[in-house]
C-alpha positions as CSV (number, residue, x, y, z in Angstrom):
1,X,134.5,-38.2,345.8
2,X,136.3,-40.0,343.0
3,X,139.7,-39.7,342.6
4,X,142.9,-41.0,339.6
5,X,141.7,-44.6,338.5
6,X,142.9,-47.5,336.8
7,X,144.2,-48.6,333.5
8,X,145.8,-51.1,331.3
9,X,149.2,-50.4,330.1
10,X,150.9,-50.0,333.5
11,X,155.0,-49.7,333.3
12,X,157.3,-47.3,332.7
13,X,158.0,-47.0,328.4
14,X,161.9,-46.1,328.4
15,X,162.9,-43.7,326.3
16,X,164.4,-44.4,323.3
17,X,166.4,-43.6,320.0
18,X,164.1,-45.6,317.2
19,X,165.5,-46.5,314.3
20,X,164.6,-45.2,310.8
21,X,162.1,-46.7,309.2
22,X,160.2,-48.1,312.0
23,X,156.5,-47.3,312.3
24,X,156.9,-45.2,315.9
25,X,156.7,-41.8,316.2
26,X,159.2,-39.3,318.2
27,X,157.9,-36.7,320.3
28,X,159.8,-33.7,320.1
29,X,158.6,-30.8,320.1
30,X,159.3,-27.5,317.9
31,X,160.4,-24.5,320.0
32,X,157.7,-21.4,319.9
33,X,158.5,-18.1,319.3
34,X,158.5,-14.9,320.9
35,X,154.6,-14.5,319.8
36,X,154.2,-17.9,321.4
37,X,152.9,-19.2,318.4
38,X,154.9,-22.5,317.5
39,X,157.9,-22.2,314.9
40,X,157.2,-24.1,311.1
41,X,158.5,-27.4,311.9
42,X,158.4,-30.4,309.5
43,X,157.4,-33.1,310.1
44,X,159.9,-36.0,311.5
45,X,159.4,-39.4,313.2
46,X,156.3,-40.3,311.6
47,X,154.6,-36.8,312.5
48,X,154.7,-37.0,316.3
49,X,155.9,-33.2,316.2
50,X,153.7,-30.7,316.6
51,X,153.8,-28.5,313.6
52,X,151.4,-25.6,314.3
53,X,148.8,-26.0,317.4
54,X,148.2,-22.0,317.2
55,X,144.8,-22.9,316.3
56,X,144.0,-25.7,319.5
57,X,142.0,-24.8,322.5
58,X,142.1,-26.8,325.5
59,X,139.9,-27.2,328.3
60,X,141.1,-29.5,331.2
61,X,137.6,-30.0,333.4
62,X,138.4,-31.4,336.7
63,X,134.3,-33.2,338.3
64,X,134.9,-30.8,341.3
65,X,137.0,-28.6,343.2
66,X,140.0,-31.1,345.2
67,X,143.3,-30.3,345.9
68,X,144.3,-33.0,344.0
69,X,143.8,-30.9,340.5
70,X,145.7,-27.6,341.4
71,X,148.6,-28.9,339.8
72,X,146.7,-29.5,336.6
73,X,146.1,-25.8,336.3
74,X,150.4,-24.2,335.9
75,X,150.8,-27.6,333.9
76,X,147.9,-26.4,331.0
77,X,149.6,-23.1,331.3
78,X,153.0,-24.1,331.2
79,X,151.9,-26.6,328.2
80,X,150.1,-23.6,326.2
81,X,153.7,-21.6,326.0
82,X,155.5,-25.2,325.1
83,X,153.8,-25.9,322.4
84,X,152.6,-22.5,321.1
85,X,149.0,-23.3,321.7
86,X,146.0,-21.1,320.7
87,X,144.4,-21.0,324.4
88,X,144.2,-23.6,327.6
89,X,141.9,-23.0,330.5
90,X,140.8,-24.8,333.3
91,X,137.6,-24.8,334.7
92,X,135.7,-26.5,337.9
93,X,132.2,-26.7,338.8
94,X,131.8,-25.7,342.5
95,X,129.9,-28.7,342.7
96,X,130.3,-32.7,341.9
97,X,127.3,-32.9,339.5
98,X,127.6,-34.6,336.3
99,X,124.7,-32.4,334.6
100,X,126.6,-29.3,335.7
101,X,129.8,-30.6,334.6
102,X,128.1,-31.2,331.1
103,X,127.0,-28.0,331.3
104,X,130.1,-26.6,331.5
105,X,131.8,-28.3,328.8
106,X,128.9,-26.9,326.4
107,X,130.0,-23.5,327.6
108,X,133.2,-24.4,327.0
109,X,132.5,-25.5,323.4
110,X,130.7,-22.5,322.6
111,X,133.9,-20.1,323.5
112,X,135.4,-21.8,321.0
113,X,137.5,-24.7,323.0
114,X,138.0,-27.5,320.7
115,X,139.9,-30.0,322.6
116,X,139.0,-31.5,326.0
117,X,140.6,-33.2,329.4
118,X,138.2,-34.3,331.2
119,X,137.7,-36.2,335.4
120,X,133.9,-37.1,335.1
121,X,131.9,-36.4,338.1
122,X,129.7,-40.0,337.4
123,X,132.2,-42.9,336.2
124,X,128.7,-45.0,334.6
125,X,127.1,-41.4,332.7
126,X,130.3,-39.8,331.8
127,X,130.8,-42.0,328.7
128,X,128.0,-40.2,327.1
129,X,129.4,-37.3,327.5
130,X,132.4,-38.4,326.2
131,X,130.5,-40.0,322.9
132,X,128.6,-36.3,322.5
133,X,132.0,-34.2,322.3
134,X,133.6,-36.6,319.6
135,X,130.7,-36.6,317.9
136,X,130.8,-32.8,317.3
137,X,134.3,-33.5,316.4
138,X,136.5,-32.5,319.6
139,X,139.3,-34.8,320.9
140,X,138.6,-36.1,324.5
141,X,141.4,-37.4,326.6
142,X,139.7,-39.0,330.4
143,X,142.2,-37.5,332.7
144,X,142.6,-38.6,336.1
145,X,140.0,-41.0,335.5
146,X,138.4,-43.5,333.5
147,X,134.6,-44.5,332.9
148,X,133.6,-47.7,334.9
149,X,133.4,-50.7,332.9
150,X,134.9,-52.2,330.1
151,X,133.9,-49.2,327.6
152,X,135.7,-45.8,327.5
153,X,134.5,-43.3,324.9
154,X,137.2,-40.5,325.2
155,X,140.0,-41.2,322.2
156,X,142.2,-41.9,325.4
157,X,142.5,-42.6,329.7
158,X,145.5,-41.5,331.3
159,X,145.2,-42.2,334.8
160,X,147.0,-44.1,337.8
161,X,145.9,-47.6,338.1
162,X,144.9,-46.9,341.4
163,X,144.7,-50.5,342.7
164,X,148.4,-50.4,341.9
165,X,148.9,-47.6,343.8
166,X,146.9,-48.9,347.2
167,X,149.2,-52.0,346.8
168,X,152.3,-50.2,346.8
169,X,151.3,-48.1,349.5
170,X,150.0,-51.3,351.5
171,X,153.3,-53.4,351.0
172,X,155.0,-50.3,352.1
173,X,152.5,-50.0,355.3
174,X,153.0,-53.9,356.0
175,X,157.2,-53.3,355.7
176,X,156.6,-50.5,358.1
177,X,155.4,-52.9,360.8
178,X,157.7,-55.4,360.2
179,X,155.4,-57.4,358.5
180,X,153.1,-58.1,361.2
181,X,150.1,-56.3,363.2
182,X,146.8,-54.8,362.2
183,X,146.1,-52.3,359.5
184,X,143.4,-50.0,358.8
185,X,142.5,-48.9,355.5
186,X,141.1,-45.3,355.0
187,X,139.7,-44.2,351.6
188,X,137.0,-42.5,349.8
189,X,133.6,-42.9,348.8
190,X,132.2,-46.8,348.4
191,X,130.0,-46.5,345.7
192,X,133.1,-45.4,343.0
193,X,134.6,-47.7,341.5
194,X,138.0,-46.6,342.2
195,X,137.3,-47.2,345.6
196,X,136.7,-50.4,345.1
197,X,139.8,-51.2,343.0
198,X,141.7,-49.5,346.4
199,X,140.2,-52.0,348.7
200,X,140.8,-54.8,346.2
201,X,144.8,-53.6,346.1
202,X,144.9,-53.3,350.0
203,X,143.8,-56.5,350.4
204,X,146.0,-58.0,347.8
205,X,148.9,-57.1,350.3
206,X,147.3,-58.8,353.4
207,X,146.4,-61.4,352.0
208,X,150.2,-61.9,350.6
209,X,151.2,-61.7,354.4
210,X,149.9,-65.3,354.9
211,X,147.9,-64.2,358.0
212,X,150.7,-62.2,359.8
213,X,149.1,-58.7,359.0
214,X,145.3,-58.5,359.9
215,X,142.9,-56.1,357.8
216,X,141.5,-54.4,361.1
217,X,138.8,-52.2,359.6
218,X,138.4,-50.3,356.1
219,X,136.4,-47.2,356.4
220,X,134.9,-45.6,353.4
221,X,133.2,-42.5,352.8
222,X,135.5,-39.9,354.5
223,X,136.8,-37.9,351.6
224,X,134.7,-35.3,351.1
225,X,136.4,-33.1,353.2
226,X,139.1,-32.5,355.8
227,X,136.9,-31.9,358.9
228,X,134.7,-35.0,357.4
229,X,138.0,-37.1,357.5
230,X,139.4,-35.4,360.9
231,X,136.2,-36.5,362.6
232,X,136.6,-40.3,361.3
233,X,140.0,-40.4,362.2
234,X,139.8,-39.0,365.4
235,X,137.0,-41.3,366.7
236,X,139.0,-44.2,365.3
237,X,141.8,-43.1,367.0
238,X,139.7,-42.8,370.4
239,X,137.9,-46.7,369.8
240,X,140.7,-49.0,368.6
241,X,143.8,-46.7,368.6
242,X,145.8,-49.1,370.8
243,X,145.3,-51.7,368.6
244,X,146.2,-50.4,365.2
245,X,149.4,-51.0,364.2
246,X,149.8,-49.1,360.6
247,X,147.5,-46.9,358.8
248,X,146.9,-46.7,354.8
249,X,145.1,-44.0,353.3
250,X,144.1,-44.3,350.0
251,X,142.4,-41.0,349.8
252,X,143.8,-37.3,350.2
253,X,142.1,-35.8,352.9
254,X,142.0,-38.9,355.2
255,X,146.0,-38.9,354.6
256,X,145.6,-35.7,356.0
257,X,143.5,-36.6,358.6
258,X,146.0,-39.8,359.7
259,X,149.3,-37.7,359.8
260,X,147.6,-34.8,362.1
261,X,145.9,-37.5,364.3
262,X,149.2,-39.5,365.1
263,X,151.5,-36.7,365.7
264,X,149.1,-35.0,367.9
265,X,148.3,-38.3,369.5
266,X,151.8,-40.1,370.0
267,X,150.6,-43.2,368.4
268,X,153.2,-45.3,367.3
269,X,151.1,-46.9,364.1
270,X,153.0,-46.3,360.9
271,X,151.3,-43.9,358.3
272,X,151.4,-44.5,355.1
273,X,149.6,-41.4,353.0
274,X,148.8,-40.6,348.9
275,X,149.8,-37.6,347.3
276,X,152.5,-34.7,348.3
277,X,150.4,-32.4,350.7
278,X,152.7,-30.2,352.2
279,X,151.6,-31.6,355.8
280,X,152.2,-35.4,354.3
281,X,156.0,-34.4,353.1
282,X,156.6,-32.7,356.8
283,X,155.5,-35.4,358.4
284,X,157.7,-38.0,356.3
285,X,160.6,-35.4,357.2
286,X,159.8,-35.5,360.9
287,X,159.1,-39.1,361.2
288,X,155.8,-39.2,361.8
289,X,154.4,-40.6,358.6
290,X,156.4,-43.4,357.1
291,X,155.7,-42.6,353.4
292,X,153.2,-41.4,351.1
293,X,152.6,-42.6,347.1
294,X,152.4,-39.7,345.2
295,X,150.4,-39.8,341.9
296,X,151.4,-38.0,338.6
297,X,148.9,-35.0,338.4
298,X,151.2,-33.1,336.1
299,X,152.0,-35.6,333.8
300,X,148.3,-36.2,333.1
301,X,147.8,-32.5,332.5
302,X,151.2,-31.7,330.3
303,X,151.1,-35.2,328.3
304,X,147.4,-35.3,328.3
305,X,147.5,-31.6,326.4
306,X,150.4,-32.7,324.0
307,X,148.5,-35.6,322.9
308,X,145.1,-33.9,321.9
309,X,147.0,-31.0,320.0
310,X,148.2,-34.1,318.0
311,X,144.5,-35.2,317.7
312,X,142.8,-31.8,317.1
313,X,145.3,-30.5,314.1
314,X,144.6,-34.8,313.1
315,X,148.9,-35.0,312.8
316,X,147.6,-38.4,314.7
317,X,145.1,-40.8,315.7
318,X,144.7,-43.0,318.6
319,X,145.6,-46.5,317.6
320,X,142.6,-48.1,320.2
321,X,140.2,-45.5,321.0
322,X,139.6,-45.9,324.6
323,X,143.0,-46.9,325.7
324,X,143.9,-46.2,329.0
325,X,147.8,-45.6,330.4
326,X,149.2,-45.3,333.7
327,X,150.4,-41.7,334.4
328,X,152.7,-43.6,337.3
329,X,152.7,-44.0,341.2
330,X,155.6,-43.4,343.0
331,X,156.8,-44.4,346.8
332,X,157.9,-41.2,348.8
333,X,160.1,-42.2,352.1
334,X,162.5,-39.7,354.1
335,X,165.6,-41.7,352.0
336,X,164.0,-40.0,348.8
337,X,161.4,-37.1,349.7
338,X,163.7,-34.7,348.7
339,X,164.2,-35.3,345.2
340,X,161.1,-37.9,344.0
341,X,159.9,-35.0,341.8
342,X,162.6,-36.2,339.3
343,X,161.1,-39.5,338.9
344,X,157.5,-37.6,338.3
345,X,159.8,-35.5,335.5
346,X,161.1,-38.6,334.0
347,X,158.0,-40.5,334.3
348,X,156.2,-37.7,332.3
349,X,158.7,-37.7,329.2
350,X,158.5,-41.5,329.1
351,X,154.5,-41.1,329.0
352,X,154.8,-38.9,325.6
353,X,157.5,-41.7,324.1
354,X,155.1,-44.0,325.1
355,X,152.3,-42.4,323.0
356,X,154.3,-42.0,320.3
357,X,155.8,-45.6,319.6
358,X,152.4,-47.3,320.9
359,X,149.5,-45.0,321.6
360,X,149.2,-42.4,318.3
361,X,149.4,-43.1,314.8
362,X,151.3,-40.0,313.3
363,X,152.1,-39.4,309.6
């Protein structure tokens, strides 16, 4: 499957106190009442505040069902109560299939959901699906994802920059091993484009190495499932386990796969995972993975929604249609695994500032 992609305003935006006068926008929010509707607010900082999104509907359409997009589900709810939306929902298609995911989002439309969050199932078709939902009018954020190419037709992509996130996870892997040894690279379907961008961060961090740190094998093609993942991993394991020296997973069910397989096996090869699985965190507790880079699901979801409200009660527009931002990536190790969901918080209000001083056009 495809899974969070790239974009093109990676950093964190601190947050700050602007200056009256200035063209940026603040992002507070006005409280909602007991109703749940949002209290009369005016509008301050440019319009960035959400005066009245009582009449917004969001959908937040993940291409399939994946662990990955759980957390996208309490966030739209949790989001609906902040800021005193009409309705949130989201909605999977058992199935990764573009036409049924465009299916969906008619259904969708015709319940009266006016604002959409969408992970296309196919990164080269989704854009038209994008172009046919503005065109009857709905803001469209690409959540978790972006279209491949140069071309994104949602009003905005807010995603991981995924070949970011296999770097760090590879320069963690390489530190692991002391800078030296053989690494294999586990990760998802070949074809995708964010695949691609993985292998192209991976071997970023090799080839950094200067030759001390070999790229022993990268095997694509094994998330579609754990026992599809378990299997790869296990025959690896059994063919060139004495050789391998660290394992990176780029993918969530082969980080899965790689933390069971070592700690059942004794292998001494350094994991290095993606995501916050609950197996992932015990292992980094009990030594047996190194560390895991955990991607900002919530953030997507809980900024993602704040931003269309802007766009569907038009208090803003998007300043470059098509822009994508990095939701964040974040190195988990034992020294920090007990309290990295504070970056993930912090990460998620800087994402609004950051959409209001450079993303929206509020007034």
């Amino acid at each position: 499957m495809r899974f969070p992609t790239r974009s093109v305003l990676p950093g964190v935006v601190a947050a700050v106190v602007l200056a009256s006068g200035t063209a940026a926008c603040t992002y507070k929010n006005s409280g909602t009442e007991s109703g749940g509707q949002a209290a009369p607010a005016a509008r301050t900082g440019g319009g960035a505040e959400l005066v009245d999104g009582s009449r917004t509907k969001v959908a937040l359409v993940p291409g399939g069902a994946h662990p990955y997009f759980q957390p996208w589900k309490t966030a739209v709810t949790t989001a609906r109560k902040t800021y005193g939306l009409g309705a949130v929902t989201f909605d999977e298609t058992a199935e990764w299939d573009q036409q049924k995911q465009n299916n969906l989002l008619s259904t969708l439309a015709a319940r009266g959901y006016n604002s959409f969050g969408v992970f296309g199932v196919s990164p080269t078709d989704i854009n038209s699906t994008f172009a046919d939902l503005r065109s009857q009018g709905f803001p469209v954020a690409s959540l978790g994802s972006c279209p491949a190419g140069d071309k994104d037709e949602a009003d905005f992509c807010l995603s991981t920059d995924v070949e970011l996130a296999a770097y760090k996870a590879s320069k963690a892997a390489i530190e692991a091993m002391g800078g030296r040894g053989t690494l294999i690279h586990l990760t998802g379907n070949n074809v995708d484009a964010n695949t691609q961008l993985r292998i192209k961060g991976v071997a970023r961090a090799v080839k950094e190495t200067g030759g001390k740190v070999k790229l022993l094998q990268t095997i694509t093609d094994i998330d579609t499932d754990l026992q599809t993942a378990q299997k790869a991993v296990s025959d690896l394991m059994a063919a060139k386990g004495d050789r391998i020296t660290g394992i990176v997973a780029t993918a969530y069910n082969p980080a899965v796969a790689a933390a069971d397989a070592v700690s059942t096996s004794g292998s001494k090869a350094k994991v290095i995972a993606i995501d916050d699985d609950a197996k992932i965190l015990s292992g980094i507790e009990q030594g047996t993975v190194t560390a895991t880079v955990v991607q900002n699901p919530v953030g997507q979801a809980e900024a993602g929604t704040w931003a269309l409200a802007l766009l569907q009660t038009k208090q803003c527009t998007v300043r470059s249609p098509g822009v994508e931002v990095d939701s964040g990536s974040f190195v988990v190790t034992k020294a920090n695994v007990s309290g990295y969901d504070k970056a993930r918080q912090a990460k998620t209000a800087q994402l609004k500032q950051q959409f209001a001083d450079k993303i929206l056009s509020c007034g």
